[in-house]
N, C-alpha and C positions, 0 to 999 in steps of 0.2 A: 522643554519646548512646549508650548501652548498650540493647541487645534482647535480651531471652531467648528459649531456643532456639523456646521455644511462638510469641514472635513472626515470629523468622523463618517456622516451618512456616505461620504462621496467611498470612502476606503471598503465599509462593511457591505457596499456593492461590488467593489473591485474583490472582497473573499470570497464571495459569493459566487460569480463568476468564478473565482479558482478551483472553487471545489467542482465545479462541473466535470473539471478535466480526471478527477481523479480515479485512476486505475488504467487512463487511457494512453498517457504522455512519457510515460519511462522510456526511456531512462531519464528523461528531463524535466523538473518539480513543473507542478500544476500552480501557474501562477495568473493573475486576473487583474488587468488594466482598464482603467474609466479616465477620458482626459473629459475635461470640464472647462467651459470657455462661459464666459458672465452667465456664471450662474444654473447653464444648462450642459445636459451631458451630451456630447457632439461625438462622440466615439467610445466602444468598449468592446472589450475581446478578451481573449482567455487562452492558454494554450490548446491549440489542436490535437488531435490525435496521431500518437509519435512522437510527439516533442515539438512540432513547428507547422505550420508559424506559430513565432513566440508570442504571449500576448501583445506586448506593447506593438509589436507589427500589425497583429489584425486589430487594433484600435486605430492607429496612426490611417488603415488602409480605407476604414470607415470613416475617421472625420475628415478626410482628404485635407483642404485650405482650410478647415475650420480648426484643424490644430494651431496653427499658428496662434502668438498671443493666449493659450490656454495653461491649464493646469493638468499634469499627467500624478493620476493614483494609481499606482502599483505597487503587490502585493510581494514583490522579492526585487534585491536592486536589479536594474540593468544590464543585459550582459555586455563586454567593451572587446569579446576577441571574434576571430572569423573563425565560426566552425561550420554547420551543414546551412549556416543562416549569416547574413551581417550583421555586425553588432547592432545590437537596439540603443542601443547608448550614442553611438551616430546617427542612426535614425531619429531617434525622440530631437536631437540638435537638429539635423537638416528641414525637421517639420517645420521649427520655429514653438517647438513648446517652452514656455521660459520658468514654470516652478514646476517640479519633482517632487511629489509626497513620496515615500517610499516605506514600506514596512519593519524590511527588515534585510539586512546585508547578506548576499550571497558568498558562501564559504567556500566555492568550488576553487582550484585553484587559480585558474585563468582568470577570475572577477576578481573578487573576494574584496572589493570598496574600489577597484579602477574602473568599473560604470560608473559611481556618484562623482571619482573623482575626475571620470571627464566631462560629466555634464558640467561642474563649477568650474574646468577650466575655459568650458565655452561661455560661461554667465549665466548658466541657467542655477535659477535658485532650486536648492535641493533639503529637503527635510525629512529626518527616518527617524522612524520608531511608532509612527500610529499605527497600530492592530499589530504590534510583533507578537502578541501569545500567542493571537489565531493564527499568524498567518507561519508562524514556524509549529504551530498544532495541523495545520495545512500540508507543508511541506516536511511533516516530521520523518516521513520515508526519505526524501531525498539529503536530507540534511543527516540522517542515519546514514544514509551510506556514503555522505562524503568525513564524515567526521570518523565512523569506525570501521570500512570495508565491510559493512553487512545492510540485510535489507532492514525496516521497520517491522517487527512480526508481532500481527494479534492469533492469539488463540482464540478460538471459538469453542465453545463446550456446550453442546444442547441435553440436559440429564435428566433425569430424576431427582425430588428433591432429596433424595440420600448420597448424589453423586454417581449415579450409574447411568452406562449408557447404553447398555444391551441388562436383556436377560441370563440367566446361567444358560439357556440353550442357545444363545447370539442372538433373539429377536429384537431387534432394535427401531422397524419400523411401525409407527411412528411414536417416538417420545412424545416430541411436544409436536403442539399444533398446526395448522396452515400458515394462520399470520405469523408465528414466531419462524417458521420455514421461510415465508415471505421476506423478511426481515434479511436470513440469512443467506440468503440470496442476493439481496441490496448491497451485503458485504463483500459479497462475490465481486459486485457492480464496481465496488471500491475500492477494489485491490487489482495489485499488476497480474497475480498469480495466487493461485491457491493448493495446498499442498496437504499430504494424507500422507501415511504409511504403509507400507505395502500388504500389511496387514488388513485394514482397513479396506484397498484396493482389490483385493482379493475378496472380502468376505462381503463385500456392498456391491462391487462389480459397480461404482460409480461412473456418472458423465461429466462432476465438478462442471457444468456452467451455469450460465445464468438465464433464468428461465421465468426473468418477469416480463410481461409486455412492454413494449418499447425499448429494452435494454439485449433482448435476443443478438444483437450485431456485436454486444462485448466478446473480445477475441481474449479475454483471459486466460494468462499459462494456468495448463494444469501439469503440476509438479509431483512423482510419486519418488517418497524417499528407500529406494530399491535393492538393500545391497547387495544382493545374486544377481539381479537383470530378471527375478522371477515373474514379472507382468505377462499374464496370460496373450499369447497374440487375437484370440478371442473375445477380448474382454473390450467392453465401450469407449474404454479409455485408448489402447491399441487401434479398435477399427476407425478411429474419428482421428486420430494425429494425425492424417493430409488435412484436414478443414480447420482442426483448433489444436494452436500449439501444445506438445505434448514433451515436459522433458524428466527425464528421470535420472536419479543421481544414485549413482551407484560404487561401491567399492571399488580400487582398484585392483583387485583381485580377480574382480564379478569374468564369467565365462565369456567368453570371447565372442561364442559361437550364439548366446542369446543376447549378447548386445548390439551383434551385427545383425539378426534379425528382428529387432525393436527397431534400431537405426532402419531397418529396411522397408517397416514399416509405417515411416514418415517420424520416429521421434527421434528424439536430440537426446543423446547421453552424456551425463558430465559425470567423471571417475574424479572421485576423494578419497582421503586420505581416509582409512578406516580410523576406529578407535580402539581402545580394551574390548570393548563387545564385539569386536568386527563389522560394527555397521560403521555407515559414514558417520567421523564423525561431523556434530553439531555445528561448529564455527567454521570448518572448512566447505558443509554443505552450503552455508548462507552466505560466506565469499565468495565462492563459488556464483551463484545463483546474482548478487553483487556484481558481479564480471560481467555478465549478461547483460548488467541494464536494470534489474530488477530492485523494486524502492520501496515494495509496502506486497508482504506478502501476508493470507490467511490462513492459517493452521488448522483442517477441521479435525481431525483423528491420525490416530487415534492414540491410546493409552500410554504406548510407550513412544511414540513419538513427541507428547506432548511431555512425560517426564523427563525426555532428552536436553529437552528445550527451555526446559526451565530449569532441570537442573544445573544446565551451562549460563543460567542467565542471556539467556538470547530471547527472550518472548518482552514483550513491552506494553501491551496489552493484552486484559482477558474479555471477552466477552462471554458470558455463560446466559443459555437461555434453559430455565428449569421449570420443569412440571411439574401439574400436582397429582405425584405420584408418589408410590415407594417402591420399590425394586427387592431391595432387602441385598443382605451383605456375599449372596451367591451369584450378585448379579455383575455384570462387567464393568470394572471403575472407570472413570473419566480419564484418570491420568495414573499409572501405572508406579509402584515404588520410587519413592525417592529417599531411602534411608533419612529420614527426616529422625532422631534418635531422641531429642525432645524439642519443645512446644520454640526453643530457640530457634532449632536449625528449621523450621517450617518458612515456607515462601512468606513473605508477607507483602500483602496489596492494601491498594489504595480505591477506594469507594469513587467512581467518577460519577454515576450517574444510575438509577433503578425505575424500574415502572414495571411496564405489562404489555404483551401482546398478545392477543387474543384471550387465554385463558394462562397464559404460559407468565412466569417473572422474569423481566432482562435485564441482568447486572451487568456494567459496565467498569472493570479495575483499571487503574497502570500498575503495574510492578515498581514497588516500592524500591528507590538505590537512585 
């Protein structure tokens, strides 16, 4: 199918828009609509925070009558069933929008091609596939958990250039820099949730949010993977679960008596299924976490949580931000044993992207498979 240039520019506005949503709209992909009427853009919108309004509704609601006779660019098809919203695929009809660019087909089950195929059975011309890489590299969390019951999960790895991330005596602040902190922050901004290990929780006493300006109101889950319920009720992460979601997943074994008082103090507990190690394990934490709602989570520590995660193949991308430093080999690794036995059985990734921030390198992988 042929697009002319106006279409492409009209669509890599409609991404654009989509990415605004993201970290805010789970359980429901971040998707971004621009209708186009001769020539000029008359409306555009994105999903809201929650999930809804969907975009196509906050475009429709801004070009009012000017929809009619136009062009709708949206970044995921249409949805056609009634859920917390009416469908936008009767909407985009009753506007009187008559062509549909669309990116890329929604796989949920309720859609999954019955918005395109009700726009053509009302006349509206409909065309997909411009910007499907970006706009399923957009939506790659919610498309992850409809296609495998799990969330999208990046690693985040901030080291030394030897791979450490503490000292032999645990001093770990700071590796790298401000701006590469900054950065990782931004990550924060971008995901639904972000998650540590109890390890990790304990020894940094973290607040996991987001603390760049303008972005302070993201309500981002913080996740602690807990398998005793051992989270100090003390700890920042504890005194702050009434104001920012706090949930913690923990064995089904874990003490009764300290999950009723974590629950008591405003956090959400989800019990899985342990593993051989008696923690939770890996695939049952992320379906879990999946159930929720949850679509694009960040992994920052630590060691053994992150060889968990890749040793089950559940990580999908790495971000690693390294200093120029050395540590040397007494110092705490990045990612903790993975009987890797030779150079075969080693993870292997894929190069997306490198540079710099501030004084720091940020490599950008996906996981190779």
């Amino acid at each position: 199918m042929s697009f002319s240039p106006d279409d492409h520019r009209f669509m890599a506005a409609a991404l654009s828009l989509a990415r605004r949503g993201l970290g805010r709209t789970w359980p429901n992909p971040a998707v971004g609509a621009v209708i186009v009427r001769d020539g000029c853009v008359v409306g555009r919108g994105w999903t809201q925070p929650g999930g809804r309004p969907h975009a196509e509704a906050e475009a429709l609601r801004r070009a009012g009558a000017r929809a009619r006779g136009a062009t709708l660019y949206v970044t995921l098809e249409p949805c056609a069933h009634h859920g917390k919203t009416p469908p936008c695929a009767e909407a985009v009809i009753a506007a009187g929008v008559v062509r549909v660019v669309s990116a890329i087909d929604d796989p949920f089950p309720r859609v999954n091609g019955r918005g395109h195929a009700l726009l053509r059975e009302a006349g509206v011309a409909v065309e997909t596939g411009l910007g499907a890489a970006q706009a399923r590299d957009v939506n790659q969390g919610f498309l992850t958990r409809v296609a495998r019951s799990r969330p999208m999960v990046t690693l985040k790895l901030a080291t030394s250039l030897d791979g450490r991330i503490a000292t032999r005596t645990g001093e770990s602040r700071w590796i790298t820099g401000e701006a590469a902190r900054r950065r990782g922050h931004l990550l924060r901004a971008t995901h639904d949730a972000v998650m540590v290990g109890i390890g990790t929780a304990l020894a940094d006493d973290p607040e996991l949010t987001c603390r760049l300006p303008g972005l302070d109101d993201r309500r981002t889950v913080r996740v602690v993977a807990d398998s005793d319920a051992r989270l100090p009720l003390d700890s920042k992460l504890a005194r702050s679960a009434r104001r920012q979601p706090l949930w913690l997943i923990v064995r089904q074994g874990a003490d009764d008596g300290r999950v009723e008082a974590l629950t008591s103090a405003g956090a959400e507990v989800l019990r899985v299924l342990a593993g051989p190690d008696n923690r939770p394990d890996p695939a049952c934490a992320l379906e879990a976490l999946a159930r929720q709602g949850l679509t694009r989570v960040l992994v920052e520590g630590g060691g053994t949580l992150a060889a968990a995660l890749l040793g089950a193949g559940l990580v999908d991308h790495v971000v690693c931000f390294r200093a120029p430093m050395i540590v040397g080999g007494d110092g705490m690794p990045a990612v903790a044993a993975m009987d890797a036995a030779t150079l075969r059985d080693a993870l292997k990734l894929r190069l997306v992207s490198a540079g710099t921030e501030g004084g720091d390198i940020v490599e950008t992988y996906a996981v190779a498979g």
